[in-house]
N, C-alpha and C positions, 0 to 999 in steps of 0.2 A: 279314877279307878282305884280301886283298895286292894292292895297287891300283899296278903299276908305274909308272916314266917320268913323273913328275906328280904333282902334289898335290889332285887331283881325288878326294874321297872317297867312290864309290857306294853302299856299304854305310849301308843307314839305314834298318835292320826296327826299332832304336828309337826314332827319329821317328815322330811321328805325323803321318797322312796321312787326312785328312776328306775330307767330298762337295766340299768348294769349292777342293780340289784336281784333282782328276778332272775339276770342272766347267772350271777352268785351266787345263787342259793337254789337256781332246777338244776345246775350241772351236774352236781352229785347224783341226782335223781337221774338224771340220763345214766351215768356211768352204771347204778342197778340194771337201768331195762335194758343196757346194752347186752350184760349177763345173762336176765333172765328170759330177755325176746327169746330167744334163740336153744338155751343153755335145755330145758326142760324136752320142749318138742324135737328140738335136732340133734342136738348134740350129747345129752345123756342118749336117748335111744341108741344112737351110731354104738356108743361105748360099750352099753348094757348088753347088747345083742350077743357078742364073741364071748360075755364072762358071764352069764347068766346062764348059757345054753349048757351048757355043762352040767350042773349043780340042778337049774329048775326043767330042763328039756326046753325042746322047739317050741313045743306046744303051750307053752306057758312063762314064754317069756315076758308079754306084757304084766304078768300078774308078780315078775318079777320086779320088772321096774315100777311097777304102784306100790309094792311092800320097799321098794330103795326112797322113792320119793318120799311117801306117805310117812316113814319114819323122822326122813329129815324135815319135813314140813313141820311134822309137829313140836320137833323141837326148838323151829323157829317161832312156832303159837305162843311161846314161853319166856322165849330169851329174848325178845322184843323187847317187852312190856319190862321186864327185869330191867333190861339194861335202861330203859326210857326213866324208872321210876329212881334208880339209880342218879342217872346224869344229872334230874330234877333237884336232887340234895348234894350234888358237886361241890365243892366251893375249890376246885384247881383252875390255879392262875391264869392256865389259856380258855377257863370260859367255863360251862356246866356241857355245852357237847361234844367240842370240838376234841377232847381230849378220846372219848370215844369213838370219834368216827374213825381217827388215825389211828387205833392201835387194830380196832374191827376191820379197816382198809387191809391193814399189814398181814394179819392173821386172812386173811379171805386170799389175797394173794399166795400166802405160802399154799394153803388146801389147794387152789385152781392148778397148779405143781404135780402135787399129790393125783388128783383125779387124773391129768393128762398121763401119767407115769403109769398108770393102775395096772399091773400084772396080771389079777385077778378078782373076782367079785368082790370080796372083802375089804380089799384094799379099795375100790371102787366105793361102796358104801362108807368106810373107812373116812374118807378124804370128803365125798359129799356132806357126813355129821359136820365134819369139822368148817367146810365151806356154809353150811347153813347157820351155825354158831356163832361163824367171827362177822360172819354178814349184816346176820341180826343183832350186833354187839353195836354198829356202828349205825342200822336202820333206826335203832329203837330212840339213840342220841340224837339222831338225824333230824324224826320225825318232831320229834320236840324242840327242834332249833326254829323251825318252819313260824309255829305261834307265837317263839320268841321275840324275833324279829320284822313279822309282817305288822307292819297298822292295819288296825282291826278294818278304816274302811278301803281295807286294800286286798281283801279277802279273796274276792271274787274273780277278779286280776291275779293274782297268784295261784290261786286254785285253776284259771287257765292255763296260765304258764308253768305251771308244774306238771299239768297234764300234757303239752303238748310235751314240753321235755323228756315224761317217759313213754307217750310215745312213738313219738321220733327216734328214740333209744331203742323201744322195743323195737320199732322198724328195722334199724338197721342190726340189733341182735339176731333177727327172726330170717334177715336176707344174707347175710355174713355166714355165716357156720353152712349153709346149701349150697352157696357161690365155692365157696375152698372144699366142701365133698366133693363137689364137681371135679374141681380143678387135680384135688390133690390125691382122692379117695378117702372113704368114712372117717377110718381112723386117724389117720394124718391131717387132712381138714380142719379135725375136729379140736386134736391138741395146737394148732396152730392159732384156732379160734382163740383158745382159751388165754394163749401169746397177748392177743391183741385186747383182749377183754382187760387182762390185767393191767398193761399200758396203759390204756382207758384210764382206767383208774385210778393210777398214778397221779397222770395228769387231773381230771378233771376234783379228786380228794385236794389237790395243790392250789387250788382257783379258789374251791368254796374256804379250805383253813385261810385263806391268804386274805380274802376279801368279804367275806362274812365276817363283822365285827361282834364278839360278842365281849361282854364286861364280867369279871369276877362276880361268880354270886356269893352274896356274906348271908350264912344262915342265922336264923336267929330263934332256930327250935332246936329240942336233944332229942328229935332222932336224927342215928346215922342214915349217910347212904345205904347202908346195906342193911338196917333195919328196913329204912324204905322200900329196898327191894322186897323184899320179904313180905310186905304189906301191901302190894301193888292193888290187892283187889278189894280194899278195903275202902266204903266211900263210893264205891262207884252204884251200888244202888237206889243213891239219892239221884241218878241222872239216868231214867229210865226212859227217858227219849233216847240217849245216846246208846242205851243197852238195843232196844227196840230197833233203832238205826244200823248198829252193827250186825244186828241177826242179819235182816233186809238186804244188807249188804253182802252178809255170807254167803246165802241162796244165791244173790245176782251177779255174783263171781264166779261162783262153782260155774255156771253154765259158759261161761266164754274159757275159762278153763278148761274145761270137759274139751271143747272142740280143740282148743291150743295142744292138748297133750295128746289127743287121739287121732290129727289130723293126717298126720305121716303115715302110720300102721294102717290107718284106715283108706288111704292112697293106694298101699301097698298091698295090703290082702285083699282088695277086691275089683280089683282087675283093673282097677285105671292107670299104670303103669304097664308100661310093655318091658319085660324080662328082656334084659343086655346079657352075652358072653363078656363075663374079665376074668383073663387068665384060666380058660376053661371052666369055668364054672359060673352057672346060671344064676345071676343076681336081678331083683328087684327096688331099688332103690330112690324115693319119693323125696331125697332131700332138696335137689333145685325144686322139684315142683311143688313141696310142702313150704319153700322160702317165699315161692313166688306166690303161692296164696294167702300165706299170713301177710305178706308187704303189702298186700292188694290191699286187703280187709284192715291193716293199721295202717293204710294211707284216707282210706275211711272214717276212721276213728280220731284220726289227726283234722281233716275236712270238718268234719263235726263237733271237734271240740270247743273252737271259741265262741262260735253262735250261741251252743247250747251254754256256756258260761254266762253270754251277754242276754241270753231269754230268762237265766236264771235271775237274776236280777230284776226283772221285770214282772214273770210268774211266778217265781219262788223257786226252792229247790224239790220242792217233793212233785211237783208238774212237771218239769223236766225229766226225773226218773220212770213217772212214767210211762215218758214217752220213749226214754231208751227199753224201758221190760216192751212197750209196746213192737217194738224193733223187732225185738232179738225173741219174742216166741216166733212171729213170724220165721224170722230166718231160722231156727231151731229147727221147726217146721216143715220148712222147705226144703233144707239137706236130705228129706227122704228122697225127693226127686230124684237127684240125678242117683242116689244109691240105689232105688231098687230100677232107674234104668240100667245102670249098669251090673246091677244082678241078674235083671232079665237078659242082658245080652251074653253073660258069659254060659246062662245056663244052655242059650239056643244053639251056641254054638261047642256046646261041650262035647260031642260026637264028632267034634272035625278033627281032623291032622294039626298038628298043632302050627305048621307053617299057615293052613286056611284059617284055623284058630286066630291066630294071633293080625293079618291080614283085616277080620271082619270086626275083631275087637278095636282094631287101629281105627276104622272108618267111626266108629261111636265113643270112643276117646274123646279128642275134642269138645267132640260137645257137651259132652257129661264133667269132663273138667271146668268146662265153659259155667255149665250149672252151679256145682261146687264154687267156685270163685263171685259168681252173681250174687247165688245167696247166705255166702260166708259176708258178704259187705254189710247185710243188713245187721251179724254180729257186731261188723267193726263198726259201724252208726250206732246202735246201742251201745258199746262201749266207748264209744270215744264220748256219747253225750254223758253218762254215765260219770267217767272220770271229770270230768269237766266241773261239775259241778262238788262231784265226793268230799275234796279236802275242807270245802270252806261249812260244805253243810255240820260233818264232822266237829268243826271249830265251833261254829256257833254254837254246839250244846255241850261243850266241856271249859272247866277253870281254867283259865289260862296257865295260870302260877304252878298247875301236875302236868303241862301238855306232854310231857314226856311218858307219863306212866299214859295217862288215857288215849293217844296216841299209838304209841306202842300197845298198849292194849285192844287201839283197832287192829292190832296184826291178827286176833285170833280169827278176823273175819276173814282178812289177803292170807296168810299163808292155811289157815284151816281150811278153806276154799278149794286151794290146789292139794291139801291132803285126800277132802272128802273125792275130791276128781279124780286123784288118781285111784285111792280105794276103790269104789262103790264103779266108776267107770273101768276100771280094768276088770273087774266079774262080772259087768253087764256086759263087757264086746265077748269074754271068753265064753258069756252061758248061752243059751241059744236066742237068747233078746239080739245079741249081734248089735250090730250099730246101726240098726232102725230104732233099738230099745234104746240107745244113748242120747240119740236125737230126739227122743218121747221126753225122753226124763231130762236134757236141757229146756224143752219148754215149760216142764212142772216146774221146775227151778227157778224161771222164770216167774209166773205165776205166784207162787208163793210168796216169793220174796215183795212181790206188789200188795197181798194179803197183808202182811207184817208190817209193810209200808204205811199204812190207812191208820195205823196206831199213833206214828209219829206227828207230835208235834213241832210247829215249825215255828220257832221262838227263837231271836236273832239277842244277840247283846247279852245269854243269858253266860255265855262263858265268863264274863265279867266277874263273877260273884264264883270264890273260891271255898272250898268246904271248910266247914269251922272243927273243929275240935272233936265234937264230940261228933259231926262225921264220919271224921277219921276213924275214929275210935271202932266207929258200927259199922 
């Protein structure tokens, strides 16, 4: 293999690479979805709710937290790729990524502080930039240690193992932050999460520096790193399968997003919760049962993911995808059910006492919950086959020798995703589309993204051949 500009050697199919490798280098990746299972659908809401109402009113509080996320999303679109393209012209003595994941770990830690402490909206938004910044400081070096070090024929295998990692992480992000609202109430729950996330972290940033080997890269071109930053997007239109794949990819995220972020609100405003007294005052609150449905739906995802890795290999990767879009319009789809059952029953009984109220709503609870969890699985089966296959297909159409910029440069597919989700989703629940129009437009989402899919070519080994010069240049 011809590994330009550097003495960085990526070819290593005869190296051997065991389980307590794989186990090295998904941990890091767990300790993200530990954050992120959870952090977006449970535990910002809890926060956003008390500091938002003030400044945006009741009535427009989700459109508050899509303008918090959406902002911070996007700045992760950017600082990914930055920092990836960065790491890629490292040459510090502990390796080209490892030097960024620890200082992104540290700085992520101090904002998760920050957020927990939040007095007020500002400062809430405040401590989120900065949590999304150091995160993606250490994502973006992350992502590019991954091509570093796997052998090319171990792709496929890692690409499971990575998946299952985040999400098993996401799993327990997504049931952690509902279990301690339960226990402790919203607020307090919530900052106690954030205790344990950062732990996490600690620990598991300690496992991959320690035990991920990575070797000094010696450059042997004049640009700097931060020239290279600056150029991240230079070059990448000679790899229009990879551009094509990250659209693809965009669409097919937004839609299991849409549902992750809207799942809670969407429990709570429409009657599938029955209103508790705390402290004299009427609360609705869908954290244990918005935990208990995302674990359901990424224990799903988890069940699905290595088959779908090991079919991939056999059909290829773009047949597997779309068998996950095939899933997940389905299940899109079918979340109208138990919604507009449970909209017909609050309307029937909207004339009653609210003691008989709430009585006739208890008796179609269940089972409209029932629903919701049924056909959120067919999400967690599309995404779990989905991720399963991503990172390796991903590889195969980019040069090894930039994994870090082209890598990080898929962020703008994963965090733009959860921008457009929360944008365009929080003015579809608040206009009169409501969350029957959210559920239409996670199946468009769907859809589409299978359209864009039919463009991409599936050509294996092509990451091998890294851009020449004048490439770069254009």
């Amino acid at each position: 293999m011809h590994v330009p500009e550097g003495s960085l050697d990526t070819s290593s199919q005869s190296k051997p690479y065991g389980l307590g490798n794989y186990v090295a280098l998904s941990v890091y990746w767990f300790a993200f979805s530990v954050l992120w299972g959870g952090f977006l659908s449970v535990v910002l809401p809890a926060l956003n709710k008390p500091l938002a109402t003030p400044i945006f009113g009741e009535d427009h509080v989700e459109t508050a937290r899509g303008i918090l996320s959406g902002l911070g999303l996007i700045i992760a679109m950017f600082v990914q790729p930055f920092s990836g393209a960065i790491s890629d012209r490292s040459t510090h003595r502990w390796g080209r990524r490892r030097p960024f994941i620890v200082v992104g770990t540290l700085g992520g830690i101090c904002a998760l502080g920050l957020v927990g402490i939040a007095g007020n909206w500002w400062i809430l938004l405040a401590g989120y930039l900065m949590l999304q910044f150091a995160d993606n400081v250490a994502q973006g070096a992350y992502q590019g240690l991954m091509p570093d070090v796997v052998p090319d024929d171990k792709r496929g295998r890692a690409s499971a193992a990575l998946s299952i990692s985040q999400l098993t992480g996401t799993l327990l992000g997504a049931v952690l932050p509902g279990i301690l609202q339960g226990m402790l109430g919203e607020i307090t729950g919530s900052q106690v999460t954030l205790v344990v996330v950062a732990l996490d972290f600690i620990l598991m940033t300690t496992i991959t520096a320690i035990f991920v080997k990575e070797k000094p890269y010696v450059s042997k071109e004049k640009i700097s790193p931060w020239q290279a930053g600056l150029s991240m997007f230079r070059g990448v239109s000679h790899y229009p399968d990879f551009i094509l794949l990250m659209a693809s990819r965009f669409l097919f995220l937004t839609a299991p997003a849409s549902v992750s972020l809207f799942v809670k609100p969407f429990l709570e405003n429409t009657g599938f919760i029955e209103p508790t007294l705390v402290n004299g005052k009427v609360e609705i609150n869908a954290g244990a049962t918005t935990s208990l449905t995302l674990g359901l739906v990424i224990i799903m995802a988890v069940l699905a993911a290595y088959p779908s890795a090991a079919l991939s290999e056999r059909l290829g990767r773009k047949k597997v995808i779309y068998i996950a879009i095939g899933f997940g319009i389905v299940g899109g789809l079918l979340l109208l059910v138990p919604y507009f059952v449970m909209s017909g029953a609050v309307t029937d009984v909207k004339n009653l006492a609210e003691a008989a109220k709430q009585a006739r709503l208890n008796e179609i609870r269940p089972m409209a919950n029932g629903l919701v969890i049924a056909f959120g699985a067919f999400i967690g089966a599309s995404w779990g086959t989905f991720m399963a296959v991503d990172w390796a297909f991903a590889t195969d159409l980019i040069p090894l020798s930039e994994a870090g910029r082209f890598m990080g440069l898929s962020n703008l597919a994963t965090a733009g995703c959860q921008a457009v989700a929360a944008f365009i989703g929080g003015f579809v629940v608040d206009s009169a589309l409501g969350y029957s129009g959210l559920f239409v437009l996670i199946a468009i989402y769907y859809l589409i993204s299978a359209v864009i899919l039919t463009r991409v070519r599936e050509t294996r080994g092509r990451a091998a051949h890294a851009l020449s010069q004048a490439e770069l240049a254009g």
